[in-house]
Phi, psi and omega in degrees: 000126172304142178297192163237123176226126193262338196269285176289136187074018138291151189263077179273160163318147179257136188305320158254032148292314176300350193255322192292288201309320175265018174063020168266007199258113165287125167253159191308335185288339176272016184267145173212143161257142150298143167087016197265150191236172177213151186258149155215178172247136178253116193250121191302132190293337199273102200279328222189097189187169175253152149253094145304112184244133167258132187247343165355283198290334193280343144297034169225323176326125195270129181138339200294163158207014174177127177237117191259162189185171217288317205276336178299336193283109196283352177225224172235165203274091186181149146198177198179138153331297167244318153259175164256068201238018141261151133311123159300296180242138186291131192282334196166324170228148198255144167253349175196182193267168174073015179286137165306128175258316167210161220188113165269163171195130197240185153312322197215147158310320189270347172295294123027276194311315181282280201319007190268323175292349172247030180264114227235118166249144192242146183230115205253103177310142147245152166337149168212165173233148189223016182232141172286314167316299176278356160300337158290353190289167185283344168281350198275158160289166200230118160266009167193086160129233172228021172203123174296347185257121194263347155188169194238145174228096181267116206258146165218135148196139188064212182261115180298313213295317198263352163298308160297330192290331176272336198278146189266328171271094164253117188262080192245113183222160174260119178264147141204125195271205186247185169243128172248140167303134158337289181040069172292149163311280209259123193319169172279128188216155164206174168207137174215147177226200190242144171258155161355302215275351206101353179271143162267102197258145177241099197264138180180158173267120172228176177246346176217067188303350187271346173279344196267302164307343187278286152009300190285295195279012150268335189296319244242011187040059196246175171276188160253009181270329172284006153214166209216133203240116153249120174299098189268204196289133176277146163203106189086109175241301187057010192094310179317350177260016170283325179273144158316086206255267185273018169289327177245003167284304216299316199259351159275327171285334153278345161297311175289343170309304222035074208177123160303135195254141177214141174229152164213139159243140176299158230277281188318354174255326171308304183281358162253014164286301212246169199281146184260166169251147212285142173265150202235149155242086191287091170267145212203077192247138198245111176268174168197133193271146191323314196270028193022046154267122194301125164203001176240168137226105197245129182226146134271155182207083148319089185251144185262113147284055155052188169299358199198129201284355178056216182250041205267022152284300193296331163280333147314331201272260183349289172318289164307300177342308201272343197323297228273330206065163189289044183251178174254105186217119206283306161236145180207142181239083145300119177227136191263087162225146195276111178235152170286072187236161185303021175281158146346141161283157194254140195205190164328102167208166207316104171123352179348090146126294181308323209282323205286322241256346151339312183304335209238317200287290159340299154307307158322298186316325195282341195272352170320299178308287173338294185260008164247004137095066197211130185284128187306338164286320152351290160335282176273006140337287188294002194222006203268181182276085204244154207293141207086355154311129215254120160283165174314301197269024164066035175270173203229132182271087175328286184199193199029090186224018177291036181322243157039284177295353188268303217283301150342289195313311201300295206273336182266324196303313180300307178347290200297308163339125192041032181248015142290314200294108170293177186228110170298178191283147181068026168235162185209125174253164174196171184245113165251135167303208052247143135240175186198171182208150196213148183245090167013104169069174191311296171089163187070016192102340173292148168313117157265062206254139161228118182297162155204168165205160165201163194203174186261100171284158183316324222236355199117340207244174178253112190274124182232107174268131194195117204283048224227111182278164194244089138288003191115354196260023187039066158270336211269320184270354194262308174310295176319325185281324184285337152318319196243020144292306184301327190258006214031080221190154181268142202283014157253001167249041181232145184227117199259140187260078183257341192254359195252100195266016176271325180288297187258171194260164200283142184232013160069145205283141185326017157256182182058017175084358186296341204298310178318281157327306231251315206264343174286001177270318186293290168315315151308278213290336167280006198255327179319286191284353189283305181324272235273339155321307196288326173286327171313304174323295150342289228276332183284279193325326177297298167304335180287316186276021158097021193239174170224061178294113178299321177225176207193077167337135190302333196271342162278337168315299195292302167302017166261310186293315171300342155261009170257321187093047177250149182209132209271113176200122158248178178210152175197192231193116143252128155233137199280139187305119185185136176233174197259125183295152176265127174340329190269296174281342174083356203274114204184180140239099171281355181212181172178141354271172195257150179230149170248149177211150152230112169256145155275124178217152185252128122263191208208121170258093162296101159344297217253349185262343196080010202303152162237145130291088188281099162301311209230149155197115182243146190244066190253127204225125205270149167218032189057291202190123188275121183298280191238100185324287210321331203264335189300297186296008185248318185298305219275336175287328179282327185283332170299328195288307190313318187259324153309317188290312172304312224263304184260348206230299192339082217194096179293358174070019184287124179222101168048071184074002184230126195289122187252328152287104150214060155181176219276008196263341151270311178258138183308125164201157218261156173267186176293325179294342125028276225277159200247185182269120204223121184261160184246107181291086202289358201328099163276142177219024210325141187258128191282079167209335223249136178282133171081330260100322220274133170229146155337119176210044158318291217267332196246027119312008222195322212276332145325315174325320202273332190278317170317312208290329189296307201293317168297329157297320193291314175315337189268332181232337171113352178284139193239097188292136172246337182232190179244170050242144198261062193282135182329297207298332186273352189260327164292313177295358188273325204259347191246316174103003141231146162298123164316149163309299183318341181271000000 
């Protein structure tokens, strides 16, 4: 029996629709100041080289008032997610195109824009590598330390090798995924001043403003009381706003100014600021016993980080982990690795880690099918994961597992599809499955902590602080409904403080699908004991006025409370469940709770151009207990859109480090007309860990998309796509074994 829930499991409004619709939610490009100046970026010509910059003429240019470069950087000059292996500014040495170099700042933008072009860098070429595989050899050039593979991740559990020698099925095939752009609406901007006190303040769109501040103050050799990160309307992050792009050019230069500073960067500089998703190289054999139990698995998996690690340890680790899909398979060897090439650096983006390996696992199960003549939902049927189930690294699956009920849901709704519909000469349709499962948060043991506090105001309401960004995912609005759930209160007496790091406490970044989960759990409890301050409170105020009055408006509370000198206020702390796996084996639980999903999908193969058409999508996604249905059916349509777009359209021209696509009129991404008839399945399972029920489903919205719509090619021509972007040219060459001329 569902719990009365008065909040949670409404479809509300989302609290800053109204302001994004009438165009009033300020992004960094609408900020304007007095007295405000503008910055560009001199970005590197280069994949792999020493440098010297004379920076004179462009300090002569008349309008310039600063050219800032690597000897400027008053603390130090690095930053990094995880190593500190960027630069603010290059020292001397370049590891890929788009590195900073120098950061002009003028009167006028467009003054700003010319002096950037006379800032004179000289290039001494060095060797370079653009493949990971050969990045790996022992001969390769080296771009940190003495070995380009910066981590290895090793999965073990039984015997592989005598598993296989028994399995009646063996499936091996080679994946490759691609590297793709964010390609979020808004380029990356900022504005930074000066506060009275010596605080620097920084307005940008992030995904972690508290990291971004911790960052800020080193380069800028400041305390973190001394600088202050505000978030403004984000539009679009998907992980590409994790890394530092225009945050510490901003604040150094109002710091040497004393004058606001404002950067926008153009589409083309965008893609070579922020970070891409890692492309894998996937090897992959898959055993099965006749009666199709799943019992070997052996995979390698190689991701190119680029020039610089990110986030590619936790996302490679995140990769092997997600290898086997959410099925049970008794043995398995998995090796994982992070390598170092002169490519674009590679970092955090929607599905990290998990979203590539989907292409290869997913695929297997159908050739699996194929040859013991055995129907693919059948297949994971039998094999898929259900709660008492042993994951590879031997974690034990509790509850909410309903994987099972996605896969039903999936397959009969897709079942249905088009069988009215004629098919024209020269088409071919087919139907394809997937499933996946995704793991919650940081993982592995890291501290997953999430802050909150909340209090009683002046106007009546509950003011609720949460170090928690609003990217476009209604965190603002799914955190709020569990606030005036937690407080019993109407979703207009809850007001969430989220963007300001001088105000909220840290709730840790808008990623890995945790917001929901990790920081509405820190907002429950903090909201839980404020609930319970207030009713204790009442009850002293009742009693005092001789009454025994059940309630008592909060805006007379709060002037009760004020006159006593009291402030109704609490705080609290989540952290999420996750332990550190062994080095040797991979054997461990690195994540909690797990979410599942299975999508169906139909396409339409024009035979002779390869052309693909995605007709249909059904979409059933488990989401423990959906906090605002409505905002659920918004996630699982963008993400599928997301995943289409990788699949079918995407494609940067990267040729030996240089993004040869960088702006939308090359690289390719579907319009709404595009877009397919797409029903949305809600599978609720609630997780008692979880506030209210609910996980996260940002990210595992996305991961089904991809492996379906290929299993669905293969079904229409008989072509088995191995790598991406699955492009008209690559489906022909899948199906003729060469590209046509006509093509």
């Amino acid at each position: 029996m569902k719990p009365m829930l008065n909040t949670v499991g409404k479809s509300a409004f989302r609290v800053d629709a109204r302001e994004k619709v009438t165009g009033k939610a300020l992004y960094p490009s609408d900020i304007v100041m007095d007295g405000m100046v503008y910055g560009c970026t001199l970005r590197s010509e280069k994949p792999s080289a020493e440098i010297t910059v004379d920076k004179s003429a462009a300090l002569a240019y008349p309008g310039v008032l600063a050219v800032l470069t690597a000897e400027d950087v008053p603390g130090a000059n690095h930053h990094g997610v995880l190593f500190k292996d960027h630069e603010v500014f290059s020292s001397g040495r370049i590891r890929s195109i788009g590195e900073p170099v120098a950061f002009v700042v003028a009167e006028t933008a467009a003054i700003a824009r010319q002096a950037v072009k006379l800032v004179k860098v000289e290039y001494k070429i060095l060797p370079a590598v653009f493949d990971p595989r050969e990045a790996m050899q022992s001969d390769a050039p080296l771009l940190h330390g003495d070995s380009n593979i910066l981590y290895h991740y090793k999965l073990r559990r039984g015997d592989v090798e005598k598993a296989f020698e028994v399995c009646d099925v063996i499936v091996e095939n080679h994946y490759e995924t691609s590297m793709v752009d964010h390609a979020f609406l808004q380029p990356e901007a900022g504005v930074a001043y000066m506060e009275e006190d010596g605080t620097v303040v920084i307005l940008v769109a992030t995904q972690y403003p508290h990291f971004d501040r911790e960052e800020i103050a080193e380069a800028l050799g400041l305390s973190q009381e001394k600088v202050r990160v505000i978030t403004t309307a984000v539009g679009g992050a998907f992980g590409g706003r994790e890394d530092i792009t225009v945050q510490i050019h901003l604040a150094m230069a109002a710091m040497k100014l004393m004058r606001p500073v404002k950067t926008v960067y153009t589409r083309e500089e965008s893609f070579l600021a922020h970070s891409k998703r890692h492309p894998m190289y996937i090897k992959c054999r898959t055993g099965a016993k006749k009666d199709g139990t799943l019992y070997a698995m052996e995979a390698e998996i190689i991701g190119d980080a680029g020039a610089h690690a990110s986030w590619a340890i936790n996302i490679l680790r995140k990769a092997g982990v997600h290898m086997t899909g959410p099925y049970v398979i008794p043995n398995v060897k998995v090796d994982s690795y992070a390598v170092y090439t002169n490519n674009p650096f590679t970092g955090a983006m929607r599905g990290f880690g998990a979203a590539q390996v989907p292409i290869a696992y997913e695929q297997q199960m159908d050739e699996i099918a194929r040859k013991l003549n055995i129907n693919p939902l059948e297949l994971r049927l039998k094999n898929c994961f259900r709660a008492g189930s042993l994951t590879a690294t031997g974690q034990l699956l509790e509850e909410s597992v309903p994987l099972e009920r996605t896969l039903r849901a999936a397959a009969q709704a897709i079942s249905r599809s088009g069988e009215e519909a004629p098919l024209k000469a020269g088409k071919k349709r087919g139907k394809g499955i997937a499933a996946i499962f995704y793991g919650t948060g940081y993982g592995n043991g890291f501290p997953d902590v999430s802050r909150a506090a909340a209090e009683l105001t002046e106007e009546g309401k509950v003011r609720v602080f949460a170090g928690a960004t609003e990217v476009g995912q209604g965190a603002k609005t799914v955190l709020s409904q569990i606030a005036a759930e937690a407080l019993e209160v109407s979703l207009s007496d809850v007001v969430l403080v989220c963007e300001d790091t001088r105000l909220t406490p840290d709730s840790g970044t808008a990623a890995a699908s945790r917001q929901t989960y990790n920081t509405g759990n820190g907002i429950r409890i903090a909201c839980e004991k404020l609930r319970i301050e207030l009713q204790a409170f009442t009850a002293e105020v009742s009693e005092a006025q001789g009454n025994l009055l059940k309630h008592i408006s909060l805006k007379d509370l709060y002037q009760a409370a004020i006159a006593k000198g009291r402030l109704l206020r609490s705080e609290a702390a989540f952290t999420a469940r996750t332990s550190r796996m062994d080095d040797e084996t991979g054997q461990g639980a690195p994540y909690w709770p797990y979410t599942f999903a299975a999508y169906g999908v139909e396409v339409e193969v024009d035979i002779e151009t390869g052309k693909t058409d995605v007709l249909k999508a059904v979409c059933a996604q488990d989401v423990g207990r959906a906090v605002n249905p409505v905002l659920v059916e918004g996630q699982i349509e963008g993400g599928f859109a997301m995943g289409m777009s990788w699949t079918l359209h995407e494609e940067l021209g990267l040729e030996e480090g240089r993004i040869k696509n960088r702006n939308f009129s090359k690289y390719i991404i579907p319009t709404a007309l595009d877009m397919p008839e797409i029903e949305s399945i809600i599978v609720e399972d609630p997780e008692t860990s979880a506030p209210y029920g609910a996980k996260g489903i940002g990210e595992p919205v996305m991961l089904a998309a991809m492996p379906a719509i290929l299993n669905a090619i293969c079904d229409a021509t008989g072509a088995r796509i191995t790598r991406l972007p699955a492009s008209p040219q690559e489906i022909v060459k899948a199906m003729y074994g060469k590209e046509r001329k006509a093509l």
